[in-house]
N, CA, C and O atoms as a Tripos MOL2 file, in Angstrom:
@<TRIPOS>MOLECULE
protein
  292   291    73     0     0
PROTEIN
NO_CHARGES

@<TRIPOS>ATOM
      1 N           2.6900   25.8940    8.4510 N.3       1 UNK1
      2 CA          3.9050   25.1230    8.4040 C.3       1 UNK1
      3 C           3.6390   23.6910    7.9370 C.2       1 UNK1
      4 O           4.4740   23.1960    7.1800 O.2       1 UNK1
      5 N           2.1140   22.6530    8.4570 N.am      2 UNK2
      6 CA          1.6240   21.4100    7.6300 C.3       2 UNK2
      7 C           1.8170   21.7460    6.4180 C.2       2 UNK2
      8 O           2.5710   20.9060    5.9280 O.2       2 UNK2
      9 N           1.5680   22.4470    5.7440 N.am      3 UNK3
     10 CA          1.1450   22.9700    4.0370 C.3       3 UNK3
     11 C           2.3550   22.6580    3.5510 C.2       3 UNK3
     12 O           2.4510   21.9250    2.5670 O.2       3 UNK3
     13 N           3.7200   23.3070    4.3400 N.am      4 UNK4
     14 CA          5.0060   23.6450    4.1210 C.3       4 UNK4
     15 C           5.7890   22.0640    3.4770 C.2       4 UNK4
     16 O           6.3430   21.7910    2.4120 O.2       4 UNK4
     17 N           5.4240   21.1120    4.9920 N.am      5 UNK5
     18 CA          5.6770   19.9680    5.3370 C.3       5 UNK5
     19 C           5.3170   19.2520    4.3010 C.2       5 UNK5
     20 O           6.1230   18.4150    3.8940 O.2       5 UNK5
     21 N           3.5820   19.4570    3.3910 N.am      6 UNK6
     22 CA          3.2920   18.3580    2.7240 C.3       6 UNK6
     23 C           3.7900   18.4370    1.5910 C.2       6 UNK6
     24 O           4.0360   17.4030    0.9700 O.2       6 UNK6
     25 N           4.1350   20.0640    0.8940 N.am      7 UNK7
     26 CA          4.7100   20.4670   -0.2370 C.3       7 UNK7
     27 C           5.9970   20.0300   -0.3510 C.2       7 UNK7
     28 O           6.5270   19.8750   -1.4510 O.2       7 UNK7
     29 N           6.6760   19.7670    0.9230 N.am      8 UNK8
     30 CA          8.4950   19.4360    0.6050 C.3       8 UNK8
     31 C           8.2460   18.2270    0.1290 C.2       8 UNK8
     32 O           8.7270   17.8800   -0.9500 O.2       8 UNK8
     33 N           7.3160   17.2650    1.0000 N.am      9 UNK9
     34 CA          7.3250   15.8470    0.7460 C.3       9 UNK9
     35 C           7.3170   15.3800   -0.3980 C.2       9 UNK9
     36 O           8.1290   14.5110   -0.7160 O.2       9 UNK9
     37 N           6.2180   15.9540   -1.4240 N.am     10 UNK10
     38 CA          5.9420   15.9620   -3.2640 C.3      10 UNK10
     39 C           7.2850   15.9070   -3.5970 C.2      10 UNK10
     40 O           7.8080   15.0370   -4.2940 O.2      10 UNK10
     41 N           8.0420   17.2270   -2.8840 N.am     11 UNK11
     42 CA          9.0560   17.5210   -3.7880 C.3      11 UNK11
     43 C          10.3290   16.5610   -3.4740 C.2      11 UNK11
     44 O          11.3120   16.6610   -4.2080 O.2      11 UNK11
     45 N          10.3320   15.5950   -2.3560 N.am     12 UNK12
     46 CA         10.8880   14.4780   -1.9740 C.3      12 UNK12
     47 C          11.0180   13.9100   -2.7780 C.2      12 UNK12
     48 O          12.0870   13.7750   -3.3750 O.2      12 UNK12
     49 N           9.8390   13.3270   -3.0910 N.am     13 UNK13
     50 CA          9.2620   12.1070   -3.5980 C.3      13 UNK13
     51 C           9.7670   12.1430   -5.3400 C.2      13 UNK13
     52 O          10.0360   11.1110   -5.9560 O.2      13 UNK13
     53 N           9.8170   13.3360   -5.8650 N.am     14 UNK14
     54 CA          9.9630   13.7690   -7.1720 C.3      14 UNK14
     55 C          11.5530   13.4530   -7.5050 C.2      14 UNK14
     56 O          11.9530   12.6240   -8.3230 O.2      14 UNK14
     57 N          12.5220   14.4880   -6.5060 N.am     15 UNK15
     58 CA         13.5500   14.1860   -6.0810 C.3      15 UNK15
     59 C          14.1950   12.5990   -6.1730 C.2      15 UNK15
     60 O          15.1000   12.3010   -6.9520 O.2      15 UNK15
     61 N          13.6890   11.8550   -5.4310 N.am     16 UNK16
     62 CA         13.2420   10.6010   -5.4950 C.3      16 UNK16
     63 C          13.3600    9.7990   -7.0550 C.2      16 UNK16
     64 O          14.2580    9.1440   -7.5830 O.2      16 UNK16
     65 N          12.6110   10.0210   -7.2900 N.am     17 UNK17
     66 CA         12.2300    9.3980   -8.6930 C.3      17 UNK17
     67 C          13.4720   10.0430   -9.5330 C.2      17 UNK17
     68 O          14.0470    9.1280  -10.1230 O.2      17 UNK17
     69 N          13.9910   11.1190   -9.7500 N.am     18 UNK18
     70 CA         14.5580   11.8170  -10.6390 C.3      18 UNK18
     71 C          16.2520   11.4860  -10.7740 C.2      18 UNK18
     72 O          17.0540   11.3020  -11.6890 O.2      18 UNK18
     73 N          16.2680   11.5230   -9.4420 N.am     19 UNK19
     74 CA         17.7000   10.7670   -9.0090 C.3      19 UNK19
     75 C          17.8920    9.3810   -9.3960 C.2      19 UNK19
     76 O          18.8110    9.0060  -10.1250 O.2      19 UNK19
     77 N          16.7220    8.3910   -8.7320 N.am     20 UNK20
     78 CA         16.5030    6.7830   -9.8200 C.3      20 UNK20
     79 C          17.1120    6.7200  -10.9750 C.2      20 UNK20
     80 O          18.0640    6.0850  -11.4280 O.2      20 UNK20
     81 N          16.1580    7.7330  -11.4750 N.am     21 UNK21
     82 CA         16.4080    7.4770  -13.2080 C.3      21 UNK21
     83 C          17.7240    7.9480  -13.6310 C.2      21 UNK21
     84 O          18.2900    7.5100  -14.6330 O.2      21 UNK21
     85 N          18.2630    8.9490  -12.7710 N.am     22 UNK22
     86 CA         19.3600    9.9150  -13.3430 C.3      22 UNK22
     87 C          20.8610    8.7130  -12.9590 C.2      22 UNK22
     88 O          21.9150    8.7950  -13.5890 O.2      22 UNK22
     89 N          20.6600    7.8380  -12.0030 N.am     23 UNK23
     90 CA         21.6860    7.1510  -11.9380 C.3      23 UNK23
     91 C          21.5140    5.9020  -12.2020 C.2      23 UNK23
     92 O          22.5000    5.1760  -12.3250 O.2      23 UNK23
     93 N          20.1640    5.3810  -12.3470 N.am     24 UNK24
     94 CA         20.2860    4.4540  -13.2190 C.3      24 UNK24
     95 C          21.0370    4.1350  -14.4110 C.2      24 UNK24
     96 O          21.9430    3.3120  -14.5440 O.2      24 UNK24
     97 N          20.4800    4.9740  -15.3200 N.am     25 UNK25
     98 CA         20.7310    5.6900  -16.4620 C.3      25 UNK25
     99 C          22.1570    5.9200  -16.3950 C.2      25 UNK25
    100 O          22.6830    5.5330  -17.4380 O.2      25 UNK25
    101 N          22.9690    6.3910  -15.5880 N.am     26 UNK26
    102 CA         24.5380    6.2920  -15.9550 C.3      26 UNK26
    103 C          25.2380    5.0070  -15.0320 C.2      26 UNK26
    104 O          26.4050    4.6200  -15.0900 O.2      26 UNK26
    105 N          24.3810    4.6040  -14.3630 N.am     27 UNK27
    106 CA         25.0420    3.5250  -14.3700 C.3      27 UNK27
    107 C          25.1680    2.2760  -15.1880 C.2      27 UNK27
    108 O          26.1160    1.5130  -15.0040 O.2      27 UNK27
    109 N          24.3430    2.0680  -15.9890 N.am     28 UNK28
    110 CA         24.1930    1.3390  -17.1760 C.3      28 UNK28
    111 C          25.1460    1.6390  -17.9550 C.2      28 UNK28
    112 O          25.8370    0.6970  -18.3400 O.2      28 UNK28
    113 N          25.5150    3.1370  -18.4720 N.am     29 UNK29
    114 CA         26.5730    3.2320  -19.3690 C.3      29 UNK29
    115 C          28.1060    2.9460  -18.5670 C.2      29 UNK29
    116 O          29.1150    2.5970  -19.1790 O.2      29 UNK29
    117 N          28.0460    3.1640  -17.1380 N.am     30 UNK30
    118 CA         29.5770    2.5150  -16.9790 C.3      30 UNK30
    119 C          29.7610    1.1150  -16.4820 C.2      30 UNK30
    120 O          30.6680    0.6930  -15.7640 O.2      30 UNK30
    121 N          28.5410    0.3390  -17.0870 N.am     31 UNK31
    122 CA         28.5080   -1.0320  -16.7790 C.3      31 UNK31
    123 C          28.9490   -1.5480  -18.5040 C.2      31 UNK31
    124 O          29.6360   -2.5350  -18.7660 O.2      31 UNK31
    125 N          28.4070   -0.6850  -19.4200 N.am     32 UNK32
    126 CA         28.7620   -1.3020  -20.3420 C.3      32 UNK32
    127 C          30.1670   -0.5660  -21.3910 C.2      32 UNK32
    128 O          30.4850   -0.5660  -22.5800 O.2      32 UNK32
    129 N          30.8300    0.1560  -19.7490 N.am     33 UNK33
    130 CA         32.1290    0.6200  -20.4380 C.3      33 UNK33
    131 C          33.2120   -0.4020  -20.5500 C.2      33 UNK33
    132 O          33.0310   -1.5150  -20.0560 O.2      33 UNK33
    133 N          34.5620   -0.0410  -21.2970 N.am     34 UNK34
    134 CA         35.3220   -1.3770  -21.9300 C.3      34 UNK34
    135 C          36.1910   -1.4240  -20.3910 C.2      34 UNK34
    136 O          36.3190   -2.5880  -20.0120 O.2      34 UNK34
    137 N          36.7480   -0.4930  -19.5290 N.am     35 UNK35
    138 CA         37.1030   -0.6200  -18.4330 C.3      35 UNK35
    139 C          36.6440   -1.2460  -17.0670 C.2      35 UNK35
    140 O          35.5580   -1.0730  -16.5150 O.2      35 UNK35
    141 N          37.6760   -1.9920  -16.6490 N.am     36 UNK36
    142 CA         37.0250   -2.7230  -15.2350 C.3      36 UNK36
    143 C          36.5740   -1.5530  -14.3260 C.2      36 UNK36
    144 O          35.3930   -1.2060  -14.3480 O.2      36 UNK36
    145 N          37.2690   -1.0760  -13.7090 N.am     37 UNK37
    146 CA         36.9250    0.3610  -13.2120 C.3      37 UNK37
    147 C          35.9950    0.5750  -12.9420 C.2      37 UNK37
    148 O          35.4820    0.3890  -11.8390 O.2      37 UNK37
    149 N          35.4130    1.1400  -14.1180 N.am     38 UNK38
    150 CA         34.1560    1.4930  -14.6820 C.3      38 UNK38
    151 C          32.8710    0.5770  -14.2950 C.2      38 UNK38
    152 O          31.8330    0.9860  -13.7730 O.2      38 UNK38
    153 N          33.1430   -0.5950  -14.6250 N.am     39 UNK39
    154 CA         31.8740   -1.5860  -14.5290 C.3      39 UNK39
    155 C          31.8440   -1.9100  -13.3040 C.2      39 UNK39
    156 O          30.6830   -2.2810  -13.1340 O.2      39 UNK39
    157 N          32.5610   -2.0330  -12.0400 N.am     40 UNK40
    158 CA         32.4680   -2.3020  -10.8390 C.3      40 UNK40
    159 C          31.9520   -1.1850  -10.2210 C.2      40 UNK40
    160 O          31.2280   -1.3830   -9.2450 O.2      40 UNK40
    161 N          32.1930    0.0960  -10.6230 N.am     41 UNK41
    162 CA         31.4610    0.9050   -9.8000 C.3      41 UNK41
    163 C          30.5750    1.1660  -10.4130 C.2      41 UNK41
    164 O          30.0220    2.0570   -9.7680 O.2      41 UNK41
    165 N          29.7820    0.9050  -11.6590 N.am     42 UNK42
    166 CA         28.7700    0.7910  -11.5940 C.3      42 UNK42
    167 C          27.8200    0.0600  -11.3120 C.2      42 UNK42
    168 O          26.6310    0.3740  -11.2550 O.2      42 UNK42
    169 N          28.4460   -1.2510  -11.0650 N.am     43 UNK43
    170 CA         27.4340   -2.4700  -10.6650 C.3      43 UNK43
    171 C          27.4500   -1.8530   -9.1030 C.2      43 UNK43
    172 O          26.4080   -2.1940   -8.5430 O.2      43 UNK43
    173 N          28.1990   -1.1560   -8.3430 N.am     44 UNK44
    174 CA         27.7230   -1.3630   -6.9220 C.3      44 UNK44
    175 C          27.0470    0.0430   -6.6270 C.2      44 UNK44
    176 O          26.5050    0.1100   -5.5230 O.2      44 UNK44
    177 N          26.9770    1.3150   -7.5190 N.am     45 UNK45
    178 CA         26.0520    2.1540   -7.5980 C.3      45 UNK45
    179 C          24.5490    1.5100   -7.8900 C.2      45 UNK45
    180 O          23.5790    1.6790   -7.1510 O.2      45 UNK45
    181 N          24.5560    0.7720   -9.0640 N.am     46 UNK46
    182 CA         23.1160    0.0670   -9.3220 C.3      46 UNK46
    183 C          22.5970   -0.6120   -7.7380 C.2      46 UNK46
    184 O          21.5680   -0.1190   -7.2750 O.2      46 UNK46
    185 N          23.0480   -1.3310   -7.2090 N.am     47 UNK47
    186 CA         22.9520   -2.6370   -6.5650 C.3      47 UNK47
    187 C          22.7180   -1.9680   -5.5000 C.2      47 UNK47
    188 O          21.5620   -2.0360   -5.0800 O.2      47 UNK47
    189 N          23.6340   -1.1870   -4.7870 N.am     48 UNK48
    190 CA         23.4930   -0.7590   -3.5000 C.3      48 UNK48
    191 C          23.2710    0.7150   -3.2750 C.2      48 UNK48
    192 O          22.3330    0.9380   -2.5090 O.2      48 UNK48
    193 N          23.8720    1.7460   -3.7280 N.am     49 UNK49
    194 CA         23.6780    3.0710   -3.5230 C.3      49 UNK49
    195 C          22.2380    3.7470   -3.9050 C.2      49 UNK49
    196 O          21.5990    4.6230   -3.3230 O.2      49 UNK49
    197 N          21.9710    3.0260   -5.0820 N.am     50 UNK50
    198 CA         20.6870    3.6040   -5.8560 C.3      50 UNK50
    199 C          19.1820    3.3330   -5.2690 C.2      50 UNK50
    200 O          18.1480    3.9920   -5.3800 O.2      50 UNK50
    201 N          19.4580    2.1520   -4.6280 N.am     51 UNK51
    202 CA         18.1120    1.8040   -3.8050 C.3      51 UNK51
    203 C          18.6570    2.6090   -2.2990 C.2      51 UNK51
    204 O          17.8470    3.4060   -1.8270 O.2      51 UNK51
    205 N          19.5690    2.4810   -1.7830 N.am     52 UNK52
    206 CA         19.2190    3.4510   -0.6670 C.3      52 UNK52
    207 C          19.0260    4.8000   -0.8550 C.2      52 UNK52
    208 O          18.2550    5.2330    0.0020 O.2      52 UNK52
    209 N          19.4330    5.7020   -1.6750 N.am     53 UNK53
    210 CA         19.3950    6.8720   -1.6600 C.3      53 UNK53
    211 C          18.0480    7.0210   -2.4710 C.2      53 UNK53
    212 O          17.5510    7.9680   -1.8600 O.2      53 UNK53
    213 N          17.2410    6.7280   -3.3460 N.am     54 UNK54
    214 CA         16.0510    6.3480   -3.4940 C.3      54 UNK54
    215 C          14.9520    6.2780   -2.9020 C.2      54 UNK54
    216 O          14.0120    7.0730   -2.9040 O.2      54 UNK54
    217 N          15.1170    5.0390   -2.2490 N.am     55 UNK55
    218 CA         14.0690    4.9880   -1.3370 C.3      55 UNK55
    219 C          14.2230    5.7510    0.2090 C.2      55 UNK55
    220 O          13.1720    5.9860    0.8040 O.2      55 UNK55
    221 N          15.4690    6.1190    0.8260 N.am     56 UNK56
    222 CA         15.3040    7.2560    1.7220 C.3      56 UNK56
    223 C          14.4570    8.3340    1.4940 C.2      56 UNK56
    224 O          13.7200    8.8920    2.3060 O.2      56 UNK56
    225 N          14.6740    8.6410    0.0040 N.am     57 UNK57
    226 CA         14.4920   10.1560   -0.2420 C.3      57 UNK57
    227 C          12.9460    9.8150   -0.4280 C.2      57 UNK57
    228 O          12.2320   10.6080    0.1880 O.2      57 UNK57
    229 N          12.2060    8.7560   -1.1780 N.am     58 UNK58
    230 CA         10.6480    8.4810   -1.3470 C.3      58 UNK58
    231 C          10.0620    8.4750    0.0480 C.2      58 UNK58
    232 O           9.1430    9.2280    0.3730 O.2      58 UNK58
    233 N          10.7340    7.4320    1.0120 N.am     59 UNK59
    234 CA          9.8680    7.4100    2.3940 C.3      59 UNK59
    235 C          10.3300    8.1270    3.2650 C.2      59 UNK59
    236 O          10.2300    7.6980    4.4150 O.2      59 UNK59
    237 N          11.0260    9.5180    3.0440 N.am     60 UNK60
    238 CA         11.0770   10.6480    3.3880 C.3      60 UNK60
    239 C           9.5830   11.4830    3.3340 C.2      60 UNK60
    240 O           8.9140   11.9600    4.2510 O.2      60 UNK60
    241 N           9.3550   11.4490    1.8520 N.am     61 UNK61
    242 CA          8.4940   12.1720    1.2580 C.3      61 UNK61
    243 C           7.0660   11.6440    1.5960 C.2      61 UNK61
    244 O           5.9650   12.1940    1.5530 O.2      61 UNK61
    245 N           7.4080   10.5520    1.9000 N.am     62 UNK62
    246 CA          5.7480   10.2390    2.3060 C.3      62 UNK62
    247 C           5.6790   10.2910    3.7240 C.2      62 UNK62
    248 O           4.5520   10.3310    4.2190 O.2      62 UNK62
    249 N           6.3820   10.2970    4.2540 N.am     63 UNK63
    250 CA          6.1620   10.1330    5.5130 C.3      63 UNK63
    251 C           5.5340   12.0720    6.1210 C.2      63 UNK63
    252 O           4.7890   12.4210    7.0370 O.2      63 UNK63
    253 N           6.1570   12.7150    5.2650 N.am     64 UNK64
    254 CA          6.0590   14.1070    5.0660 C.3      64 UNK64
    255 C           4.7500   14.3930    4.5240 C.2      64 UNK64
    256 O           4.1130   15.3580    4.9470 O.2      64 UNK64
    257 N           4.3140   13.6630    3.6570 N.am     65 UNK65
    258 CA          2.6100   13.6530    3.1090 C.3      65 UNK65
    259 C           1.4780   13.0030    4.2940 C.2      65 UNK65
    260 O           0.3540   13.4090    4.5900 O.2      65 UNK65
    261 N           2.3890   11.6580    4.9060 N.am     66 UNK66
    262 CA          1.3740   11.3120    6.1880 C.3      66 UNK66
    263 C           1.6620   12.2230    6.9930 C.2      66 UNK66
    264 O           0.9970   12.0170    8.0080 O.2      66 UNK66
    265 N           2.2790   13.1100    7.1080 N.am     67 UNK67
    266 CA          1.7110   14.0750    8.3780 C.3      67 UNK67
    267 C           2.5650   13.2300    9.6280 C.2      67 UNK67
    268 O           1.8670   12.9330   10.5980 O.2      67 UNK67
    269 N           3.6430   12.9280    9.6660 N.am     68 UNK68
    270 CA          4.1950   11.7270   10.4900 C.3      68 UNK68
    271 C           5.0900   13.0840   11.5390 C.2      68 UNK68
    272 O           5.5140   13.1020   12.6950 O.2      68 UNK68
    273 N           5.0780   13.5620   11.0010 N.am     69 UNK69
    274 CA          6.3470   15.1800   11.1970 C.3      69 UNK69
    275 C           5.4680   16.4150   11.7940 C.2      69 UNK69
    276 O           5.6720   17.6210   11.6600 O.2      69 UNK69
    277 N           4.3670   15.7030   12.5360 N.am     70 UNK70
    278 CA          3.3950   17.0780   12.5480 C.3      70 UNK70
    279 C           4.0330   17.6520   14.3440 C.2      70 UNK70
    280 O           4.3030   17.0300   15.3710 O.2      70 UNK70
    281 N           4.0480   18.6870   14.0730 N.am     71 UNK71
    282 CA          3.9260   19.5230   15.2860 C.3      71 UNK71
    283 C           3.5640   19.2270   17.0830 C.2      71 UNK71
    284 O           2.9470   20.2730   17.2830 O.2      71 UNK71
    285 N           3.5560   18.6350   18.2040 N.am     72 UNK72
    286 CA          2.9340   18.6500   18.4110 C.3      72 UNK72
    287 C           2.9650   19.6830   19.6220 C.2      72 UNK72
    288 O           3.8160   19.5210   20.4960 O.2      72 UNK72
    289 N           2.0210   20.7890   19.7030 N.am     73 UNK73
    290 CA          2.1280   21.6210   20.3140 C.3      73 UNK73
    291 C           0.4520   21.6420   21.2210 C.2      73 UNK73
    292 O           0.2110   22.5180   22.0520 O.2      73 UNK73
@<TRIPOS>BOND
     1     1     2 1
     2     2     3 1
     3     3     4 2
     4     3     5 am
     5     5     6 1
     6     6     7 1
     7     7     8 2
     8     7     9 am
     9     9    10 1
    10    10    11 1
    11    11    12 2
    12    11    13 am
    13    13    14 1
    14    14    15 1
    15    15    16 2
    16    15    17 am
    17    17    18 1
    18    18    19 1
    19    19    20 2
    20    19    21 am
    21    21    22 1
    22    22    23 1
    23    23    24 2
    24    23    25 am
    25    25    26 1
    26    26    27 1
    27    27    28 2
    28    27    29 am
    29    29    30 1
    30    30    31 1
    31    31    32 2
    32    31    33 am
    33    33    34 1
    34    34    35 1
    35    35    36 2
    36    35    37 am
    37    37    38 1
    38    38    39 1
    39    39    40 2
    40    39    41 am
    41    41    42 1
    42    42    43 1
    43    43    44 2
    44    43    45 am
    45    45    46 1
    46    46    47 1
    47    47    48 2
    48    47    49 am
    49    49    50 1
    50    50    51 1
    51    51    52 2
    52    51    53 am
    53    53    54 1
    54    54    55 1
    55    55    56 2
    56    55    57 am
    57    57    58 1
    58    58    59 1
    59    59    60 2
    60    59    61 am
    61    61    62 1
    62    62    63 1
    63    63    64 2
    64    63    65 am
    65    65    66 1
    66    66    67 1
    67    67    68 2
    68    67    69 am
    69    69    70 1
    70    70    71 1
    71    71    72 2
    72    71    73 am
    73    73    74 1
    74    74    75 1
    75    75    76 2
    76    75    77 am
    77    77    78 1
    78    78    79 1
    79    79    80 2
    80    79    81 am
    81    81    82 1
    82    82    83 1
    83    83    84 2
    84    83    85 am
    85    85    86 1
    86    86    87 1
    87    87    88 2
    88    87    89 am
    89    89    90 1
    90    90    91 1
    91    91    92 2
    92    91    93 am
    93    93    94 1
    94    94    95 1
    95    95    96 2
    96    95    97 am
    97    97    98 1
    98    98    99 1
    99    99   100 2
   100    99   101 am
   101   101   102 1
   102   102   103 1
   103   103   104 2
   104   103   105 am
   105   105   106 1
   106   106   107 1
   107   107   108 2
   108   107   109 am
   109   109   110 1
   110   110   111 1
   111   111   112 2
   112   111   113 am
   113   113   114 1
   114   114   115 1
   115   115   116 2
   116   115   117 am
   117   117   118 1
   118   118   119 1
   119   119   120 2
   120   119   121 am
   121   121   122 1
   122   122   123 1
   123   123   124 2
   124   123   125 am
   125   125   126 1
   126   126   127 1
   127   127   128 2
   128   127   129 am
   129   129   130 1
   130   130   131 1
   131   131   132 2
   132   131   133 am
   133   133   134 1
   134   134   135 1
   135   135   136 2
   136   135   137 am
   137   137   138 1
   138   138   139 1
   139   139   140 2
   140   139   141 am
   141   141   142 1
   142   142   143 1
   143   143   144 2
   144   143   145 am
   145   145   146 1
   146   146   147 1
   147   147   148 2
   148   147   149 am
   149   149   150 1
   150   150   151 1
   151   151   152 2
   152   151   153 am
   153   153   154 1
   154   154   155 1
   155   155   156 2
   156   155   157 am
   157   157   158 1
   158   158   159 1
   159   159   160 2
   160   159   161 am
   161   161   162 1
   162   162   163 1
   163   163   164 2
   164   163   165 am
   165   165   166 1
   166   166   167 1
   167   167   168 2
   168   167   169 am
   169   169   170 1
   170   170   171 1
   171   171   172 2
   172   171   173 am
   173   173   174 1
   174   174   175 1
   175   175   176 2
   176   175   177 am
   177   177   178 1
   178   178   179 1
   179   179   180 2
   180   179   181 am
   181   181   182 1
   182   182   183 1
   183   183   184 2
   184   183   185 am
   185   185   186 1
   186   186   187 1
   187   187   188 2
   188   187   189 am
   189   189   190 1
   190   190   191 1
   191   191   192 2
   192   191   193 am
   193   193   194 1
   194   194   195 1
   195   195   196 2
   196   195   197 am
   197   197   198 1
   198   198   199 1
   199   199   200 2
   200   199   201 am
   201   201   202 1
   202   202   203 1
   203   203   204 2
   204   203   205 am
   205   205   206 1
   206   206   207 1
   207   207   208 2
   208   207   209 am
   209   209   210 1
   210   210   211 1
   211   211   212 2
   212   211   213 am
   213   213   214 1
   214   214   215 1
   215   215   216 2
   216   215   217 am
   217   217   218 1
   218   218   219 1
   219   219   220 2
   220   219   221 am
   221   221   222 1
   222   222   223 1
   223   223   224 2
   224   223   225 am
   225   225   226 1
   226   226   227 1
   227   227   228 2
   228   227   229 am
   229   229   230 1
   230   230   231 1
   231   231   232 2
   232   231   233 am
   233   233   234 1
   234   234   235 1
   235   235   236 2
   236   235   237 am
   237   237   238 1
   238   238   239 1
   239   239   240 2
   240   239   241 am
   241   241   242 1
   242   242   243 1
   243   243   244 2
   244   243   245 am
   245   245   246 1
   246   246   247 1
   247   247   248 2
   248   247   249 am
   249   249   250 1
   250   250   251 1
   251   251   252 2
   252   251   253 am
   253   253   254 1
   254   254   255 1
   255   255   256 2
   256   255   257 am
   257   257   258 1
   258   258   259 1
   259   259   260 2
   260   259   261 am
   261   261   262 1
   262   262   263 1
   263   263   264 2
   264   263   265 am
   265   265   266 1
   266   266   267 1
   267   267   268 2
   268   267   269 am
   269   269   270 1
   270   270   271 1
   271   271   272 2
   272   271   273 am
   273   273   274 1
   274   274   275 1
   275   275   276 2
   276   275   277 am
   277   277   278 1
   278   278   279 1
   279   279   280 2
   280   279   281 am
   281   281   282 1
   282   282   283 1
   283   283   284 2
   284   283   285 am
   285   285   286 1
   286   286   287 1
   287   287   288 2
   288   287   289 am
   289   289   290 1
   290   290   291 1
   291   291   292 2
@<TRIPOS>SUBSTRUCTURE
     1 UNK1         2 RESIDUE 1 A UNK
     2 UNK2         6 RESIDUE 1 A UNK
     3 UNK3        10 RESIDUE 1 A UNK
     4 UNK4        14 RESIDUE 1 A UNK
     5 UNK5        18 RESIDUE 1 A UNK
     6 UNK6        22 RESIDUE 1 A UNK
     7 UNK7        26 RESIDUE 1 A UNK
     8 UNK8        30 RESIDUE 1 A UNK
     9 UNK9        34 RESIDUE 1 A UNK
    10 UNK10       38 RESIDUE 1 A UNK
    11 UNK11       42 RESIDUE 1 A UNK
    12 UNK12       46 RESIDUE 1 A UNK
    13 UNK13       50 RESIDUE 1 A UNK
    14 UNK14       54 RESIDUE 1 A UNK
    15 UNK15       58 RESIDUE 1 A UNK
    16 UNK16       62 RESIDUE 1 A UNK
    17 UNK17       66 RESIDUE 1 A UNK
    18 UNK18       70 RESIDUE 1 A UNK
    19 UNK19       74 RESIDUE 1 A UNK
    20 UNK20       78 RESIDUE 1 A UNK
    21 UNK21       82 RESIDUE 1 A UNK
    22 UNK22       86 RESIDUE 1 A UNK
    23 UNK23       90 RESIDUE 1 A UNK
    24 UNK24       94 RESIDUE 1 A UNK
    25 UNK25       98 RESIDUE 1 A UNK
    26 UNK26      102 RESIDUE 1 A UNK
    27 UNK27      106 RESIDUE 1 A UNK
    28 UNK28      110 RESIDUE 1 A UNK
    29 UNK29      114 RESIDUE 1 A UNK
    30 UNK30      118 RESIDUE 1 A UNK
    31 UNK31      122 RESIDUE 1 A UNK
    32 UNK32      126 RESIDUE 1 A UNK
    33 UNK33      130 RESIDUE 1 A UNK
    34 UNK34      134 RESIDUE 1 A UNK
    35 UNK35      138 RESIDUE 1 A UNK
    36 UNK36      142 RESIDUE 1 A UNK
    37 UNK37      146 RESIDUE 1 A UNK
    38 UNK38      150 RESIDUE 1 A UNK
    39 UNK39      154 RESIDUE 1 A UNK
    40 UNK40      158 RESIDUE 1 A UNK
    41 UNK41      162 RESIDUE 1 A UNK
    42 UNK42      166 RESIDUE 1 A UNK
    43 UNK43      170 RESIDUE 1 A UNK
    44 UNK44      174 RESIDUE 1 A UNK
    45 UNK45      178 RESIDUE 1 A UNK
    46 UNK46      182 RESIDUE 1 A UNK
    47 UNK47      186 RESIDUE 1 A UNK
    48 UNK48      190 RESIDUE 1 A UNK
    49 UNK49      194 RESIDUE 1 A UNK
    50 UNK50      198 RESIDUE 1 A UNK
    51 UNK51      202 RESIDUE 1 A UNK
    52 UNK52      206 RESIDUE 1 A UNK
    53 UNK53      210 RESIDUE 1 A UNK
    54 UNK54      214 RESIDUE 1 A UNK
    55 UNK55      218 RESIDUE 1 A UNK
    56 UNK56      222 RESIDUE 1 A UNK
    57 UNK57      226 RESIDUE 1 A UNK
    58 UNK58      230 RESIDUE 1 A UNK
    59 UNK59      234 RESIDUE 1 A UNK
    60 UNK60      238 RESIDUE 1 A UNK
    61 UNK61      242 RESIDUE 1 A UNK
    62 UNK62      246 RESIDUE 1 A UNK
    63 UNK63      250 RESIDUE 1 A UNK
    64 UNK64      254 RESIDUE 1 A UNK
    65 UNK65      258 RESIDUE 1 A UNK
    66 UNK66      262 RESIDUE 1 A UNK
    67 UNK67      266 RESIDUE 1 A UNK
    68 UNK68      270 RESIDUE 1 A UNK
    69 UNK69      274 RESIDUE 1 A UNK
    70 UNK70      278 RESIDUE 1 A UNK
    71 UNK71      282 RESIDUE 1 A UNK
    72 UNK72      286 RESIDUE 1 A UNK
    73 UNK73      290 RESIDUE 1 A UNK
């Protein structure tokens, strides 16, 4: 079940990163859309949503690689 634990964590961490980029990446384009709308929710996706859901999901994953989640029986 450790093995289980350290393999999700990678896949955290990947997760992690993939999501970053994936909303980075559109949030930029509705920052530089012609609508207000648009650019406000993307400035507060950039600013605030993207670093928490980010870094939850990274020091999820490591914490899952330190073995922080181990068993104790």
């Amino acid at each position: 079940m450790d093995a289980l634990k350290k393999y999700l964590g990678v896949v955290w961490i990947l997760l992690g990163i993939y999501v970053g980029y994936d909303r980075i990446t559109d949030s930029l384009t509705k920052i530089s859309s012609d609508q207000l709308e648009d650019r406000v929710f993307g400035w507060v996706v950039l600013l605030v949503l993207v670093p928490i859901v980010v870094g939850g999901l990274i020091l999820f994953g490591k914490y899952a690689l330190d073995e922080e989640y181990k068993s104790n029986e």
